[in-house]
C-alpha positions as CSV (number, residue, x, y, z in Angstrom):
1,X,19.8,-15.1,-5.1
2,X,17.0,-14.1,-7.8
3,X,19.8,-13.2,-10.8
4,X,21.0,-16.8,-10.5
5,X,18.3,-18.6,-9.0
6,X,16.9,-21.7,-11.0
7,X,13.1,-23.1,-11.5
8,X,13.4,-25.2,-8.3
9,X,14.5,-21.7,-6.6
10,X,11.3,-19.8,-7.9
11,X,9.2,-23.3,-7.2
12,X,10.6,-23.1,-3.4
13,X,9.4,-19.6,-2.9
14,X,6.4,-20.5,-4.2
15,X,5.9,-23.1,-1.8
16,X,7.4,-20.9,1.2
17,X,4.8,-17.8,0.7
18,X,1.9,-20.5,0.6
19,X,3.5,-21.9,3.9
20,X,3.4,-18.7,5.1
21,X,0.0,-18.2,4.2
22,X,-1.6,-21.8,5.3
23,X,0.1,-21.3,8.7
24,X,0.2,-17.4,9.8
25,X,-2.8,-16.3,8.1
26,X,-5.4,-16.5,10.7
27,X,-2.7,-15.2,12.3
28,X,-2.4,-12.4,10.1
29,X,-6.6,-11.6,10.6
30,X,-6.2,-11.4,14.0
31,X,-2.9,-9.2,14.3
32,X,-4.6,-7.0,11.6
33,X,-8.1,-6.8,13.9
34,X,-6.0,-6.3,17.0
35,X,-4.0,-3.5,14.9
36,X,-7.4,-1.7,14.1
37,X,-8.8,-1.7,17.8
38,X,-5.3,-0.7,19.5
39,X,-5.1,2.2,17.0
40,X,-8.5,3.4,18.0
41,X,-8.4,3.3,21.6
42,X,-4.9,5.1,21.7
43,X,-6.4,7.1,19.4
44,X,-9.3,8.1,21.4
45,X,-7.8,7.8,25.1
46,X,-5.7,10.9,26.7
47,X,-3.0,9.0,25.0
48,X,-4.2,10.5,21.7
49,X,-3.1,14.3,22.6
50,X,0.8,13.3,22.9
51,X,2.5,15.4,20.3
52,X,4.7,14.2,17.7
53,X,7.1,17.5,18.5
54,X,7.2,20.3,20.9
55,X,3.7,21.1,22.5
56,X,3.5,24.2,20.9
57,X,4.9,22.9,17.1
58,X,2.4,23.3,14.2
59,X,1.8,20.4,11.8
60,X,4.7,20.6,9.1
61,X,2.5,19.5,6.3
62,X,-1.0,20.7,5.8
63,X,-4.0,18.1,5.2
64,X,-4.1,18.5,1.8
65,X,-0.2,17.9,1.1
66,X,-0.2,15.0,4.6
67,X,-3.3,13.1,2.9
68,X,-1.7,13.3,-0.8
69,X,1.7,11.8,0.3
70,X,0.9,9.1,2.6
71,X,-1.5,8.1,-0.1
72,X,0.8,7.9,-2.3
73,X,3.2,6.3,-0.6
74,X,0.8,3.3,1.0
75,X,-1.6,2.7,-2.4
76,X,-0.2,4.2,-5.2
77,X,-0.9,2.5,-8.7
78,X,-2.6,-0.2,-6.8
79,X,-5.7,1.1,-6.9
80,X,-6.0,1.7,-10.8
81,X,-4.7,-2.2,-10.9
82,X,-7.6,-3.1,-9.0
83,X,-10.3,-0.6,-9.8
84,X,-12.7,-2.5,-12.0
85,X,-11.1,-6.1,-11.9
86,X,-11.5,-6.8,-7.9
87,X,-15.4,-5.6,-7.4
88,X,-15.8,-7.3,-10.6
89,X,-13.8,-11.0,-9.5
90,X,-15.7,-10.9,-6.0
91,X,-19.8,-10.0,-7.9
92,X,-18.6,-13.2,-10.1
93,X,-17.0,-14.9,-7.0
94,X,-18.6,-14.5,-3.9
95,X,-16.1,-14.9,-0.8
96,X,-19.0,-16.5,1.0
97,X,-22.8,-16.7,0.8
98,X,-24.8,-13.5,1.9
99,X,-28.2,-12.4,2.2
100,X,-27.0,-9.1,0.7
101,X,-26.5,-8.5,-3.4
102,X,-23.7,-9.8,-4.7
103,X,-22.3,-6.1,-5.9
104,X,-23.2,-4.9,-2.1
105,X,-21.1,-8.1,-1.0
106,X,-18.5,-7.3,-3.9
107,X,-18.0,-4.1,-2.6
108,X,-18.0,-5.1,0.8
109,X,-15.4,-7.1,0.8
110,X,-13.2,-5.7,-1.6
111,X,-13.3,-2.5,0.9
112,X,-12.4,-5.0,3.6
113,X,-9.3,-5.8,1.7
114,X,-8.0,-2.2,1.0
115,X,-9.5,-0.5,4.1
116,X,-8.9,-0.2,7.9
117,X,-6.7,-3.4,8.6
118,X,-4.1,-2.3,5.7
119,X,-3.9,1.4,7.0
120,X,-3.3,0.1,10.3
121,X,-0.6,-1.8,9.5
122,X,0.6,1.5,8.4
123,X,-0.7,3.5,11.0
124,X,1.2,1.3,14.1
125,X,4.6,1.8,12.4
126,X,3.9,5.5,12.1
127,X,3.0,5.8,15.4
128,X,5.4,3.9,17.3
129,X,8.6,5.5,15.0
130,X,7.1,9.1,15.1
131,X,7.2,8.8,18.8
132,X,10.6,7.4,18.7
133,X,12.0,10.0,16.2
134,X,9.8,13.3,17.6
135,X,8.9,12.6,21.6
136,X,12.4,10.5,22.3
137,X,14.6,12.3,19.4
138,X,15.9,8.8,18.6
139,X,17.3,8.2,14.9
140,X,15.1,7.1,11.5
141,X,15.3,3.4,12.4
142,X,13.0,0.7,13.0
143,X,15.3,-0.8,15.1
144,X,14.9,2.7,17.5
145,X,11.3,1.6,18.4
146,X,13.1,-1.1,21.0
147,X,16.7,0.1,21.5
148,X,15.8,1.3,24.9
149,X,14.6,-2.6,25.9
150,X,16.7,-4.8,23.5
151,X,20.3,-4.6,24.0
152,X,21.6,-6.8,21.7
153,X,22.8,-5.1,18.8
154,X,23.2,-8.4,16.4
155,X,18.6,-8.5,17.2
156,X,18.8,-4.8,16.3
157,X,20.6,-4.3,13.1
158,X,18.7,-7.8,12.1
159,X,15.2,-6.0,12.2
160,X,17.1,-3.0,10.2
161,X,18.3,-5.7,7.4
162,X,15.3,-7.0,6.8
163,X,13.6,-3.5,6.4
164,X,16.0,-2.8,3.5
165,X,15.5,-5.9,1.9
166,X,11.6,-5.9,1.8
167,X,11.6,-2.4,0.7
168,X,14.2,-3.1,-2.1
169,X,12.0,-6.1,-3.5
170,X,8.7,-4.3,-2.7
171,X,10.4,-1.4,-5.1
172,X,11.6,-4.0,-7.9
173,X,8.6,-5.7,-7.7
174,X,6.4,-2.3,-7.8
175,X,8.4,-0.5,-10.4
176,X,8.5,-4.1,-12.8
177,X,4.6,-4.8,-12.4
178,X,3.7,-0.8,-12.8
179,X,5.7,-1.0,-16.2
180,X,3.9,-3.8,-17.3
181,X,0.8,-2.2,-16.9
182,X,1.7,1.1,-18.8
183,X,2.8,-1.2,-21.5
184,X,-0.4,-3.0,-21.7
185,X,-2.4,0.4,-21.8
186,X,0.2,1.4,-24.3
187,X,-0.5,-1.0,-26.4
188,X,-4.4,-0.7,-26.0
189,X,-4.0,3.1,-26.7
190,X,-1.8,2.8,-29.7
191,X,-2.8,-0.5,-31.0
192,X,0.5,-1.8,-30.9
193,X,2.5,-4.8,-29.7
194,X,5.4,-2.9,-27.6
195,X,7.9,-5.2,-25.9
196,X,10.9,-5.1,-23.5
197,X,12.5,-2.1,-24.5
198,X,9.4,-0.4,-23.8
199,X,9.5,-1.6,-20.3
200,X,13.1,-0.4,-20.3
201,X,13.0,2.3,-21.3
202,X,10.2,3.2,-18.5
203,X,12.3,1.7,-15.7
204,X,14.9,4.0,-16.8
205,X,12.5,6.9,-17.1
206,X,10.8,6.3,-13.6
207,X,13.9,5.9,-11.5
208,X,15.3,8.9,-12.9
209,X,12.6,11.4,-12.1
210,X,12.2,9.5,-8.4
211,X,15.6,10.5,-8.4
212,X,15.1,14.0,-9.0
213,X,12.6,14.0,-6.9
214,X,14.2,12.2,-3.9
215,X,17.2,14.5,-4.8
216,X,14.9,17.8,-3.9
217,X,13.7,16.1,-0.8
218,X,10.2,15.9,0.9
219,X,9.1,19.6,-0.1
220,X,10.3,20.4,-3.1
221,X,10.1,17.1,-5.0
222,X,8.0,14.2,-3.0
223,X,5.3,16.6,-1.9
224,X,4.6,18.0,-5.1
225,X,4.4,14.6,-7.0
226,X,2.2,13.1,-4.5
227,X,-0.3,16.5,-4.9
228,X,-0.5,16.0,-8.6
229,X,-1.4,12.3,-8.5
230,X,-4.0,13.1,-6.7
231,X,-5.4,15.8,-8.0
232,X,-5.3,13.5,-11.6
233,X,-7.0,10.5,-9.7
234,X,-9.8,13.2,-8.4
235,X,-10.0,14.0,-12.3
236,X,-10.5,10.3,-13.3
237,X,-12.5,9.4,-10.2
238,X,-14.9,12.3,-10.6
239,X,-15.3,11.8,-14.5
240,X,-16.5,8.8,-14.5
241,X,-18.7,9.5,-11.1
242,X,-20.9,12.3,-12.9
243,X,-20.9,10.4,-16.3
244,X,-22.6,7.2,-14.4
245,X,-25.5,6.3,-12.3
246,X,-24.3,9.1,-9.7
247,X,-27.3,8.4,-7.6
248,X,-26.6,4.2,-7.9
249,X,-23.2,5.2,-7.2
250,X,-23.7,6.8,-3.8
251,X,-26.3,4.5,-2.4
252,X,-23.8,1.7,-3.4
253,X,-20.6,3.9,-1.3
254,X,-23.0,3.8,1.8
255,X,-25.0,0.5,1.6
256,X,-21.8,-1.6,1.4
257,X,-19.6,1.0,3.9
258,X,-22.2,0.8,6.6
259,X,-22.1,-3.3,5.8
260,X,-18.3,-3.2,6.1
261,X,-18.5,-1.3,9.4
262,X,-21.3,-3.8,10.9
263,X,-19.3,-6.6,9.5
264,X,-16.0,-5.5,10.3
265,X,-15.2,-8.1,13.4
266,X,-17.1,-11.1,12.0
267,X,-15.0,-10.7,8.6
268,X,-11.8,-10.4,10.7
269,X,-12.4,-13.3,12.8
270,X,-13.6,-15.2,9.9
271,X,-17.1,-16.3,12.3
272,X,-19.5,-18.6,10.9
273,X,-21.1,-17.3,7.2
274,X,-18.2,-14.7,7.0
275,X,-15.4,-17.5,6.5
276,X,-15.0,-17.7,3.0
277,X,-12.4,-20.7,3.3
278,X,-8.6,-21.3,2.6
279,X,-8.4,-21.1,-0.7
280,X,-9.9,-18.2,-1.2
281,X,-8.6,-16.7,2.0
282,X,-4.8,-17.9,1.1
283,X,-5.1,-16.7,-3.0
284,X,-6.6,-12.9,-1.8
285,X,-7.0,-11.9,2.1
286,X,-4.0,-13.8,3.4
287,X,-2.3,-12.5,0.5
288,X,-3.3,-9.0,1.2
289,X,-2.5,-8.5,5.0
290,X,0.8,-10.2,4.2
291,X,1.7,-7.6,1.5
292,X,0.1,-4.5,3.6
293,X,2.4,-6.1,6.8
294,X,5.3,-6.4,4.6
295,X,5.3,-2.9,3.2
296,X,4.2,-1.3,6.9
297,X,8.1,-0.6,8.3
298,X,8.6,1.3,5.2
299,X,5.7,3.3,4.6
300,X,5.2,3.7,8.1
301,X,8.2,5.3,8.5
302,X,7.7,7.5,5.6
303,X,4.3,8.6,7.3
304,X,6.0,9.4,10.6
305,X,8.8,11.4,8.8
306,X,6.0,13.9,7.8
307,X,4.0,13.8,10.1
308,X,5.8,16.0,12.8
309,X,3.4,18.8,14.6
310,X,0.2,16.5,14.8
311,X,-1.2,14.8,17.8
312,X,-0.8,10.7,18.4
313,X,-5.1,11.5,17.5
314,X,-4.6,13.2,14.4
315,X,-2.8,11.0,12.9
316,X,-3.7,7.9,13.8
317,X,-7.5,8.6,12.7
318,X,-6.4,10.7,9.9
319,X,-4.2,7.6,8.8
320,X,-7.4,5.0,9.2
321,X,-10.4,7.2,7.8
322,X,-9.2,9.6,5.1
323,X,-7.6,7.1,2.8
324,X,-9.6,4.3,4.4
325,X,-13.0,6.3,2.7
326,X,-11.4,8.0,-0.6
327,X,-10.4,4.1,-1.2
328,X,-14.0,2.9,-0.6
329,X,-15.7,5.8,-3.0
330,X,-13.1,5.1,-5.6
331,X,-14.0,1.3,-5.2
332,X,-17.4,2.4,-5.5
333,X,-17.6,4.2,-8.6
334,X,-15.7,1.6,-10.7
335,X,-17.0,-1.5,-9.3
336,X,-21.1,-0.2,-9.7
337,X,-20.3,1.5,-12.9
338,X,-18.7,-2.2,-13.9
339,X,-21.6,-3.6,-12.7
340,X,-24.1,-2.1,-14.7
341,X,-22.0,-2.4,-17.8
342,X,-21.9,-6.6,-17.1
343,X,-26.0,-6.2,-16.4
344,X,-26.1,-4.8,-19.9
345,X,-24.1,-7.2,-21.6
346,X,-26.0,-10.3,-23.3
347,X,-22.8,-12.3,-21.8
348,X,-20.2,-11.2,-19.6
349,X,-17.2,-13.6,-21.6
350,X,-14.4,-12.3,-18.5
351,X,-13.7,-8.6,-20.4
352,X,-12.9,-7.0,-16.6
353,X,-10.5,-10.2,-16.1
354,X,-7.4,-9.0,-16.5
355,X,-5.7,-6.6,-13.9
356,X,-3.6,-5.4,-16.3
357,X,-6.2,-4.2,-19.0
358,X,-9.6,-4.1,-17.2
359,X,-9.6,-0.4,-16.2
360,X,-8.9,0.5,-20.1
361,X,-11.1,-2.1,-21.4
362,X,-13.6,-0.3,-18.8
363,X,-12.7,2.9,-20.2
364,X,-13.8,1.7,-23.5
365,X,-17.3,2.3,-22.6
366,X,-16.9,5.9,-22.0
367,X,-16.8,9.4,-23.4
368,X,-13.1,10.4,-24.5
369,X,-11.9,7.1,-23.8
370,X,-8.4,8.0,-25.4
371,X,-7.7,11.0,-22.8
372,X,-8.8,8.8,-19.9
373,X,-6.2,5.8,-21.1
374,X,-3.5,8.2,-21.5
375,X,-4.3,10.5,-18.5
376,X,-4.4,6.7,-16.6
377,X,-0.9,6.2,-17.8
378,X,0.0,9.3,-16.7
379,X,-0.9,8.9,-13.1
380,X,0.2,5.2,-13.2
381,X,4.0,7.1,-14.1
382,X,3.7,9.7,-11.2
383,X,2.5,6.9,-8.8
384,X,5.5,4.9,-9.2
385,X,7.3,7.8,-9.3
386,X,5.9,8.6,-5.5
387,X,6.4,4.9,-4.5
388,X,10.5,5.2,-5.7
389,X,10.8,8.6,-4.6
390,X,10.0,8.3,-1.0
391,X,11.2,4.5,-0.4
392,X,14.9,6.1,-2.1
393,X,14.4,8.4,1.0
394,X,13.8,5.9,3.7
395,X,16.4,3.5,2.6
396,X,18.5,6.6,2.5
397,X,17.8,7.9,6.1
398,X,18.9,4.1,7.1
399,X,22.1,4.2,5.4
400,X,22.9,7.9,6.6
401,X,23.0,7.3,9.9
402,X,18.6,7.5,10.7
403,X,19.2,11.0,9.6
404,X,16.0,12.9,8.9
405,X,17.3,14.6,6.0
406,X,19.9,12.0,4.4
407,X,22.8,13.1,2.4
408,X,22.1,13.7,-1.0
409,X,24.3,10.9,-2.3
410,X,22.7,8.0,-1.0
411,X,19.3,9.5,-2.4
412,X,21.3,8.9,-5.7
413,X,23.2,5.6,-4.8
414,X,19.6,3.8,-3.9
415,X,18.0,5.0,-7.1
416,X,20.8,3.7,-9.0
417,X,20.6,0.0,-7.2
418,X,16.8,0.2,-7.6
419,X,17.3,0.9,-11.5
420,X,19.6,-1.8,-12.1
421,X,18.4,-4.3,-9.7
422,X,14.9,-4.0,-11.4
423,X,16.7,-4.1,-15.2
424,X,17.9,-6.9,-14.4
425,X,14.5,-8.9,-13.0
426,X,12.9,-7.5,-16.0
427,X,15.4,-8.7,-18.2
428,X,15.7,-12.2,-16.5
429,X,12.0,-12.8,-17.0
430,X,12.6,-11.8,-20.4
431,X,15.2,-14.6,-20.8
432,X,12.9,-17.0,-19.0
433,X,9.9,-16.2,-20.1
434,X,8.3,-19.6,-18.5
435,X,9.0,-18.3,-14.6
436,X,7.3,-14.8,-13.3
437,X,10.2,-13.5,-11.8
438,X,8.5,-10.1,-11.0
439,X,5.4,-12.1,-9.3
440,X,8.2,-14.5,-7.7
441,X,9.7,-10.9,-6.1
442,X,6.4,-9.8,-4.9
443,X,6.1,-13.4,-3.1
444,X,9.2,-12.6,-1.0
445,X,7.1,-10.0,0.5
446,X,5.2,-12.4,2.1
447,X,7.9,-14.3,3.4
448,X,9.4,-11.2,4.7
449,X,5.9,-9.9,6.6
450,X,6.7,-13.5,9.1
451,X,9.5,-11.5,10.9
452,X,7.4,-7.9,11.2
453,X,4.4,-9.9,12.4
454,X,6.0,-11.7,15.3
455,X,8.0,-7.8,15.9
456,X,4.8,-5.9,16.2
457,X,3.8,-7.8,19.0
458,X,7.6,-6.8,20.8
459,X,6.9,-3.5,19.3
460,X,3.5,-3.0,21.0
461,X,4.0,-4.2,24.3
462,X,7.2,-1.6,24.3
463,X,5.5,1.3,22.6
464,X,2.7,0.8,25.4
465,X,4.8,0.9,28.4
466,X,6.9,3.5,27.1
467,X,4.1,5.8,26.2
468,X,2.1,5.2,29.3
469,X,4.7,6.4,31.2
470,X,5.5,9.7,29.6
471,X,2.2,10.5,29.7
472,X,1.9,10.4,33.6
473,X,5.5,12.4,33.2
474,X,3.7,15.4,31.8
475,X,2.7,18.1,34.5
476,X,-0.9,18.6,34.5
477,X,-2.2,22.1,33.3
């Protein structure tokens, strides 16, 4: 539809996401609360010691490489889009009126938005399809979570469809927006006007080392990216951490987390002073939960395809908590640096406006600005890379039967579709210039989430009866 679609086809989808929005998204908050608390108490009950494997398997993946690639995989270059420009928005633009400061608030809220509700999202899809595909040794399919309760196969193969497609426009949509933003720090590096062939040429470049590295598989390819993104993101992080108000930093991190944690329920149930009203709720939280929602299936199953050996408890707390605070730090050290930098200025005339260019603008104000803009680029490269490279394998594992280790030509097939379906967004926006094509992708997203929200609450109710029952199977020692 999108390489022939007209204005009126781009205004309709438009209007669709914000229906979506307007209508589902208190749904949304209250799914994504109910997510959080579910997660928590399987988590925590006797449930929590089921193993994803043989009782006496050892995790596949140690911490360091399980943390780095579902971090990968569920933020990626996100984070560096919204590093300065989000704390920044919400100091300028409260949510809602608060006795605390308006960083503290800032900070608050902009951890509510990339925090506990978005990872469990994540965390429920892991959870439910690990158990399917390591406890009941059922095939790499979302469709597997329900087989055993839903018979028809016309239901099951539908919920399967619609995985593909979201992850194929999540990817386009990912890969186009990521390339814009290494051309805009491309051009703030180099002083330069770069244009489409740029952004070409970096498509091309992307999908072909996602390729290679889907192509090596988990270990010898998607692990190893994901490791060195983050050890470049500690690099950055901790740079600009020891060259700032270190000591502001830190009481900012655990002012505004122990806020968020006291805060948590009121904010997801929107209660009294914690509503901050539709249109802000439809333009940025209804937005958010409906992207995390549409992206959980696929990264979810990612997470549960290496996350064999651990306990239900391990990963479901290891999925909330360790990216859940890494995220909140990050936030941290950008948003109060940004802060102080604003304080300092006689007028603060929008510089941290743009997502696009704030965190290089930001950088601006820093020792060896140049290395940080290019070492930025660099990781905004290997984080798309680890965004192709393991949804090429998930969409391949669909196509190859739910195999666990697809054949190594659809690996290739889906990084060739990706490549050219995303050429050819990019080069449609570049013919109509007047319609955001890329942005118009990313709204399908939304539209997409409707059918995963209403299938989680199937999903659940399964998963819970299921489980229940194979724990009372297991002999007592």
């Amino acid at each position: 539809m999108v390489f022939f679609a007209t204005e009126s086809s781009y205004n309709n989808i438009e209007q669709a996401s914000l229906w979506v929005r307007n209508y589902f998204g208190y749904f949304y908050l209250y799914l994504g609360l109910g997510c959080v608390l579910l997660l928590l108490g399987v988590a925590l009950s006797p449930l929590g010691t089921i193993k994803l494997g043989k009782p006496d398997a050892k995790p596949e993946h140690s911490l360091w490489a399980w943390t780095a690639m579902l971090y990968s995989a569920g933020m990626g270059s996100g984070i560096l889009l919204r590093a300065v420009q989000e704390p920044v928005f919400m100091q300028q633009h409260p949510p809602y009126t608060s006795a605390l400061p308006a960083e503290t608030l800032a900070l608050e809220y902009t951890f509510y938005q990339w925090g506990l509700t978005a990872w469990a999202f994540y965390g429920l899809f892991a959870m439910v399809v690990g158990y399917a595909l390591y406890v009941k040794r059922k095939h790499v399919r979302i469709s597997a979570t329900v087989e055993d309760e839903i018979q028809s196969e016309t239901i099951r193969k539908s919920v399967d469809v619609i995985t593909i497609i979201t992850t194929v426009f999540g990817l386009v949509a990912a890969i186009g927006l990521g390339t814009t933003q290494i051309k805009g720090g491309l051009n703030h590096v180099f002083k330069a006007e770069l244009g489409m062939t740029t952004i070409l040429v970096l498509c091309v470049g992307i999908s072909c080392i996602a390729c290679y590295s889907a192509w090596q598989g988990v270990n010898k390819g998607i692990k190893l990216f994901s490791k060195l993104n983050i050890i470049i993101t500690l690099f950055i992080l901790l740079f600009i951490f020891v060259t700032s108000d270190m000591l502001a930093i830190l009481n900012a991190f655990a002012q505004s987390t122990f806020h968020y944690i006291i805060d948590f329920i009121p904010m997801s149930l929107t209660l009294g002073d914690y509503n901050p009203g539709m249109a802000f709720l439809t333009d940025w939280t209804f937005y958010y939960w409906a992207f995390w929602l549409a992206w959980a299936p696929f990264t979810g199953i990612f997470i549960a395809r290496i996350s064999k050996g651990r306990t239900l408890r391990q990963l479901l707390l290891g999925v909330l908590m360790i990216p859940s605070l890494g995220t909140f730090f990050w936030f941290s050290v950008f948003g109060t640096s940004a802060f102080q930098l604003i304080e300092g200025m006689e007028t603060y005339s929008n510089e941290f406006g743009n997502v696009f260019s704030s965190i290089f603008v930001f950088f601006q104000h820093y020792p060896m600005a140049s290395v940080l803009n290019l070492t930025t680029i660099l990781l905004l490269v290997s984080f798309l890379v680890t965004s192709v490279d393991s949804a090429v394998f998930v969409l391949s594992m669909f196509t190859d039967k739910g195999s666990k280790d697809p054949n190594k030509k659809h690996r290739v097939i889906w990084s060739v579709f990706i490549l050219l379906a995303t050429i050819a967004l990019v080069l449609l926006g570049n013919v109509k210039p007047d319609i955001d094509v890329l942005g118009t992708v990313s709204k399908l997203l939304i539209i997409t989430s409707l059918p995963f929200a209403f299938f989680i609450l199937i999903m659940i109710a399964i998963f819970l009866k299921d489980v229940v029952k194979f724990k009372k199977s297991i002999p007592k020692r």
